[in-house]
C-alpha positions as CSV (number, residue, x, y, z in Angstrom):
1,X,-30.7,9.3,42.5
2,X,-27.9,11.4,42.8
3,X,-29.0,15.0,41.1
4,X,-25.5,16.1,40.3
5,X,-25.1,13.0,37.9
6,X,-25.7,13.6,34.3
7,X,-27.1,11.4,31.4
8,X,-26.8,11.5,27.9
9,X,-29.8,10.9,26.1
10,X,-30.2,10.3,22.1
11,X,-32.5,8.9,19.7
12,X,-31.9,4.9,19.0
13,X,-30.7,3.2,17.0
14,X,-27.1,2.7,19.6
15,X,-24.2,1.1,18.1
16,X,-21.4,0.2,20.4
17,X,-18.1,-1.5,19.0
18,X,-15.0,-1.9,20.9
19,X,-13.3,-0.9,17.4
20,X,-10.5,1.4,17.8
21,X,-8.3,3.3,15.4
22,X,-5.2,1.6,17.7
23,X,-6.6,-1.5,17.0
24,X,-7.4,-1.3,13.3
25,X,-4.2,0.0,13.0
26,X,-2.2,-2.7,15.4
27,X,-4.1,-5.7,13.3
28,X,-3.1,-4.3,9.7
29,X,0.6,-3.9,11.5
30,X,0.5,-7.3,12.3
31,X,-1.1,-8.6,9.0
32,X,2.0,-7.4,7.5
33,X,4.0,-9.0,9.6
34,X,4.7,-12.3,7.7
35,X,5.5,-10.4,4.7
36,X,7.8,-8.5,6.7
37,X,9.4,-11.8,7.8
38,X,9.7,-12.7,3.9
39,X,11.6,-10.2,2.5
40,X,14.0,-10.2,5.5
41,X,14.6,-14.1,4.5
42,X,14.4,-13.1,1.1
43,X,17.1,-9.9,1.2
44,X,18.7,-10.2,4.4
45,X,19.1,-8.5,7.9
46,X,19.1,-5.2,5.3
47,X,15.3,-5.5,4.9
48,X,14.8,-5.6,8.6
49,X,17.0,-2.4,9.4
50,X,15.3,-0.6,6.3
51,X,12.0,-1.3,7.9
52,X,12.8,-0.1,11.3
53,X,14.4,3.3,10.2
54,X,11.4,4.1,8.3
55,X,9.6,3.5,11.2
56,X,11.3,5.2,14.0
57,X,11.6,8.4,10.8
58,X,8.2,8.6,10.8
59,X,6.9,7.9,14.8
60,X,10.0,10.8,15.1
61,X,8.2,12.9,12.6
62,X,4.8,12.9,14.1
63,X,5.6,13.3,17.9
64,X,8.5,16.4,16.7
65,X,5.5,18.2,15.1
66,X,2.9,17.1,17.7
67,X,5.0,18.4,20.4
68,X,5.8,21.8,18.1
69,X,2.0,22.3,17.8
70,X,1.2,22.0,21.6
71,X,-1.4,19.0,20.5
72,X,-2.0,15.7,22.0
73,X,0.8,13.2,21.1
74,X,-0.5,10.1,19.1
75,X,2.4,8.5,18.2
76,X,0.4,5.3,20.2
77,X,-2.2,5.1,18.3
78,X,-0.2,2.8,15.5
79,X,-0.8,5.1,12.2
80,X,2.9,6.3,12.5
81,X,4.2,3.4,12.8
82,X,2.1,1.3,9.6
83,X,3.1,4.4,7.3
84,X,7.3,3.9,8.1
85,X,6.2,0.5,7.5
86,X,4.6,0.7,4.2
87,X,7.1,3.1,3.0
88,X,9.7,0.7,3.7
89,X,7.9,-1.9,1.9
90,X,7.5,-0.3,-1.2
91,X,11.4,0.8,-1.5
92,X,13.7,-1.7,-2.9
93,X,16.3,-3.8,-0.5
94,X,19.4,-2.1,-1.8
95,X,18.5,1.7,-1.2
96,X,20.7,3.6,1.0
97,X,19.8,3.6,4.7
98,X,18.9,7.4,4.5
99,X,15.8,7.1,1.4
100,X,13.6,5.8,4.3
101,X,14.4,8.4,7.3
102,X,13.6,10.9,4.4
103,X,11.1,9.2,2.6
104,X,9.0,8.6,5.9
105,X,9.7,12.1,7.6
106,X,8.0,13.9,4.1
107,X,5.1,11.4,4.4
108,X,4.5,12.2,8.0
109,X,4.9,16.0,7.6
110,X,3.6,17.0,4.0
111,X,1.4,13.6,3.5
112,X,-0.1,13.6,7.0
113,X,0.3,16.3,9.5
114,X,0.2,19.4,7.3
115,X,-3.5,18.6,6.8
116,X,-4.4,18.5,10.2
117,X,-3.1,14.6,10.9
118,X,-5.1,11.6,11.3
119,X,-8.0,11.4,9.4
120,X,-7.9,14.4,7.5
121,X,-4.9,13.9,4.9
122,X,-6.5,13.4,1.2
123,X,-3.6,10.9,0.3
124,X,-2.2,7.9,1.3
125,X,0.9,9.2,3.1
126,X,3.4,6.2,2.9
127,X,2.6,6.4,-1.3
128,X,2.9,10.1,-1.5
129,X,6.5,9.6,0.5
130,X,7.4,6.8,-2.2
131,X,6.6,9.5,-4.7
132,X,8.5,12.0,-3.7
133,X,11.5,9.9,-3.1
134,X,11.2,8.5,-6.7
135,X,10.9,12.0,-8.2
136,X,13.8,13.5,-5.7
137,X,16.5,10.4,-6.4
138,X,15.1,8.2,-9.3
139,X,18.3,6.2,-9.3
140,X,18.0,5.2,-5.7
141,X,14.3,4.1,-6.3
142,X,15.2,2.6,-9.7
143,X,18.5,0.6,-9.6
144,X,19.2,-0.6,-6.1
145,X,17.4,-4.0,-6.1
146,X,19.3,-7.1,-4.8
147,X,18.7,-10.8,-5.8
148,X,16.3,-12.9,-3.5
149,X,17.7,-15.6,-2.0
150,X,17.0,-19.2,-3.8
151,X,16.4,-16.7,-7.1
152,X,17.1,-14.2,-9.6
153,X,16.0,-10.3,-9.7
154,X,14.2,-11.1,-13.0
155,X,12.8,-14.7,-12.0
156,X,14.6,-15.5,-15.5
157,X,17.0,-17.4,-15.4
158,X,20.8,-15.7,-17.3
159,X,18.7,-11.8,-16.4
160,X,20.3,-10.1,-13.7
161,X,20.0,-7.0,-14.3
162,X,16.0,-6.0,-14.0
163,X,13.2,-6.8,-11.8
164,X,10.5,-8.8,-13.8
165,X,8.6,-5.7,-14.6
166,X,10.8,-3.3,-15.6
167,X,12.0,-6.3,-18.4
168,X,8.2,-6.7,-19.9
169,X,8.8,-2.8,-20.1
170,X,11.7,-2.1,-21.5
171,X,12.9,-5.4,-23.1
172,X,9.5,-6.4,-24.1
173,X,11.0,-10.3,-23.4
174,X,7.5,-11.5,-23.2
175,X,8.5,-15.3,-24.2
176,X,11.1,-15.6,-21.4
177,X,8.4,-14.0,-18.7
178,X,5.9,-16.9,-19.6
179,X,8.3,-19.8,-19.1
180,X,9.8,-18.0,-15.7
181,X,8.1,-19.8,-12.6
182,X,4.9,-18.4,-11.4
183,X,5.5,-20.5,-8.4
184,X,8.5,-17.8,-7.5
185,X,6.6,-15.2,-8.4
186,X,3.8,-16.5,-5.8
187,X,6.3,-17.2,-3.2
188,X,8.5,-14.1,-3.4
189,X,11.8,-15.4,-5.0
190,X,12.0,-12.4,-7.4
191,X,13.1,-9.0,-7.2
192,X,11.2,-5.9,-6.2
193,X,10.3,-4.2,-3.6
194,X,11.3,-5.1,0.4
195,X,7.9,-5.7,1.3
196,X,6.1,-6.8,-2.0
197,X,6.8,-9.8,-3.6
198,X,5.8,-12.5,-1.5
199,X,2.3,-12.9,-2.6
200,X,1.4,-15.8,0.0
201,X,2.4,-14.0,2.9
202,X,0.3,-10.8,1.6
203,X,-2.4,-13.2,0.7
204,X,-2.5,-14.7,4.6
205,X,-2.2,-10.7,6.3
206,X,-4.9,-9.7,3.7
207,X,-7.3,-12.4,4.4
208,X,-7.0,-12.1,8.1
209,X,-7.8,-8.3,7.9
210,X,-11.2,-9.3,5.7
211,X,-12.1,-11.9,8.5
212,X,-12.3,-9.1,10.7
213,X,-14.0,-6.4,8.5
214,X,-11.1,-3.8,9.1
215,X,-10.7,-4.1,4.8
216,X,-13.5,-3.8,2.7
217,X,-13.4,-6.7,0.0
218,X,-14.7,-4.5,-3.1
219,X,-11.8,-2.2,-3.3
220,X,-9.4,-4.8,-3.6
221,X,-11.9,-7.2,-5.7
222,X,-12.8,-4.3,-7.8
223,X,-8.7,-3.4,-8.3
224,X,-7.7,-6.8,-9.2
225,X,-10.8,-7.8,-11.1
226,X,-10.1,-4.9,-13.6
227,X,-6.8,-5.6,-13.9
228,X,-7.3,-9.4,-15.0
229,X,-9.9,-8.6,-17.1
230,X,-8.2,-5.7,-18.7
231,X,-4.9,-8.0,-19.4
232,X,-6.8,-10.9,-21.0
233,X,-8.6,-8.6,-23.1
234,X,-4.9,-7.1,-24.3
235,X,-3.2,-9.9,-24.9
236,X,0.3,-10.8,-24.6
237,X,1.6,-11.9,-20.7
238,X,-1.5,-13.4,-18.9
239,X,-2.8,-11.4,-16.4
240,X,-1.8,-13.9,-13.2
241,X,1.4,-12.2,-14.2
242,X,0.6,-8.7,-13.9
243,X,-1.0,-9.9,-10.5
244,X,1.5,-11.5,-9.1
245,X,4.7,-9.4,-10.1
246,X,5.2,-5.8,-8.3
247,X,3.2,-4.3,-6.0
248,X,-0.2,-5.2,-6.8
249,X,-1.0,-7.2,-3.7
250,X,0.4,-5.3,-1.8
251,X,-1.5,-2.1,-3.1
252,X,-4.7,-3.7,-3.0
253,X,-5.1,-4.9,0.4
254,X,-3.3,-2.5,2.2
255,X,-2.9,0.9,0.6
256,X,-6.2,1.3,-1.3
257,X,-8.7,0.4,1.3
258,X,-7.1,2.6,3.7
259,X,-9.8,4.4,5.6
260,X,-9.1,7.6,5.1
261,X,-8.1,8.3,2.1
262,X,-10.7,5.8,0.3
263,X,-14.3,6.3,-0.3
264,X,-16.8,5.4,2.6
265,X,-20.2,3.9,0.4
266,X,-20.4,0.4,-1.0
267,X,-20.6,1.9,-4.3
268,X,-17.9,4.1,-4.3
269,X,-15.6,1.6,-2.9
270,X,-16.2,-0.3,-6.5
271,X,-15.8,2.7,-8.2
272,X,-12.4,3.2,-6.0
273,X,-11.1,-0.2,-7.2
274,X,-12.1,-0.2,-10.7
275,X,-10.4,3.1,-11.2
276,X,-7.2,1.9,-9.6
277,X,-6.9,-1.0,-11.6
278,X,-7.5,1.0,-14.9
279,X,-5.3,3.5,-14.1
280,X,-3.0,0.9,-13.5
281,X,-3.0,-0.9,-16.6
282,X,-2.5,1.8,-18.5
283,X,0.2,3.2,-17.1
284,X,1.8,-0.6,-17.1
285,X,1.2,-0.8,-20.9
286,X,1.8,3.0,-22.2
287,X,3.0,4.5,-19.8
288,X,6.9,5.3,-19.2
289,X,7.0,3.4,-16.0
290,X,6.7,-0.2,-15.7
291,X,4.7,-0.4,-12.7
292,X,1.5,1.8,-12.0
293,X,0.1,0.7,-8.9
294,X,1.5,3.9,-6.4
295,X,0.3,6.2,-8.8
296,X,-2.7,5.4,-9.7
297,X,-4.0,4.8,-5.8
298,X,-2.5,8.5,-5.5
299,X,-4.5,9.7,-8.5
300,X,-7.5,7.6,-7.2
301,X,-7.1,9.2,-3.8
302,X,-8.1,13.0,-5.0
303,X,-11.3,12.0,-6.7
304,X,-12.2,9.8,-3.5
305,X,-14.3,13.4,-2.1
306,X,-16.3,13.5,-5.8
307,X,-16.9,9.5,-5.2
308,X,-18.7,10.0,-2.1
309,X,-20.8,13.3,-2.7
310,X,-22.2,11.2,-6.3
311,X,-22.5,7.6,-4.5
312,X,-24.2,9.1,-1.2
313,X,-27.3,6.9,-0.1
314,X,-30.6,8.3,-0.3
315,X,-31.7,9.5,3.3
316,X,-34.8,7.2,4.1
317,X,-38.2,8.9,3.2
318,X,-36.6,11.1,1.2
């Protein structure tokens, strides 16, 4: 045996798992890839430009900062490139081309890198860039929706002027929401956001991603069980509404059961969901903004720390 070769030598049990954080992050890229392809049928060759800039913004972002740091560029390992994305989906079709550059290069260097980068940021990066850009040019994150094609922006027919949210907000039209189509609501002929309102093509990249275990199903069951229950209970537009319209979905699947910023026990995970769903109908119902969903992972996000020192597992023995 040669004496110059060295073993490394630990106490079983081993685990091995040809899990990477590239390929985690590669499969959650393309799971949103058919919702991608839906709101660039839906809003046009705008929705696929949108996308891209926020992309290239942020993968920009990280290796300018990288390289100013004298670290190891990661710019491969996908994370960059699923936060331009998410940004872009959560901005509506008609912003100006320059909300996602800015809106991706904040969430890169204030959401992500300032804290060390990948895998220490306390908050979901894309949502903290959405925040910022809705708090720095409300008008640009507030008015520049566009019709779908085959639709309307409210999924009412005569209502042009509001997505279907922001009218159960501030017009309170609750008998023309129930006789709108749930069927374009489920298929994504309605306004909102680039990247969340077709809910069968969120549906199809979220169950692929449980298939493979890279999403835990209690966050999102948690999420959306609270907030059917919760609308039921209330009254007034049935909850396959409140699940269907905005960026509930979308949140769910793919923002709150992001690994880092989420808690890491079975337990907590629940707690995780059921907070983000009652945070979000609450601030859907009383709150000044119609929808809640980006806030209310954000707000979930800072207690995730708390979660997992409280829902910690027992060591064996002990």
């Amino acid at each position: 045996m040669d004496e110059n070769k060295k073993f490394t030598v630990s106490i079983s049990p081993h685990i091995r798992d040809s899990v990477s954080i590239p390929k985690i992050m590669y499969s959650v890229i393309g799971a949103l890839i058919p919702a991608w392809i839906a709101g660039i049928y839906f809003f046009g060759p705008r929705a696929a430009w949108l996308t891209l800039l926020s992309i290239a913004a942020a993968v920009g972002t990280e290796w300018i900062i990288q390289k100013l740091r004298k670290i190891s560029i990661t710019v491969g390992d996908g994370s960059a490139i699923l936060t331009g994305m998410l940004l872009a989906f959560n901005l509506p079709p008609g912003v100006s081309w320059w909300i996602p550059v800015v809106g991706s290069a904040f969430a890169i260097g204030i959401g992500k890198q300032v804290f060390g980068g990948l895998g220490y940021n306390p908050m979901n990066p894309a949502l903290l860039g959405r925040a910022f850009l809705l708090a720095s040019w409300p008008v640009q994150m507030t008015t520049k929706w566009l019709a779908p094609r085959g639709g309307t922006l409210s999924g009412i027919d005569g209502v042009s002027s509001a997505t279907p949210l922001t009218l159960l907000k501030e017009a309170h039209q609750v008998p023309d929401l129930l006789s709108s189509s749930y069927v374009d609501l489920f298929w994504g002929r309605v306004g909102g956001c680039l990247g969340e309102t077709s809910a069968i093509m969120l549906l199809i990249g979220a169950a692929y991603l449980i298939y493979k275990g890279y999403v835990d199903w209690r966050i999102p069951s948690g999420y959306l069980g609270v907030v059917i229950l919760l609308t039921g209970l209330f009254g007034g537009v049935p909850p396959l509404f409140h699940v269907l319209a905005g960026g509930l979905i979308l949140g769910a699947f793919f923002m709150a059961t992001d690994m880092v910023t989420s808690p890491i026990t079975p337990k907590g995970k629940w707690i995780f969901g059921i907070g983000c769903g009652l945070l979000t109908v609450l601030i859907r119902r009383v709150g000044g903004y119609p929808e809640g969903v980006s806030y209310s992972i954000l707000l979930m996000n800072l207690t995730v720390p708390l979660i997992d020192r409280f829902t910690r597992p027992k060591v064996f023995g002990g």
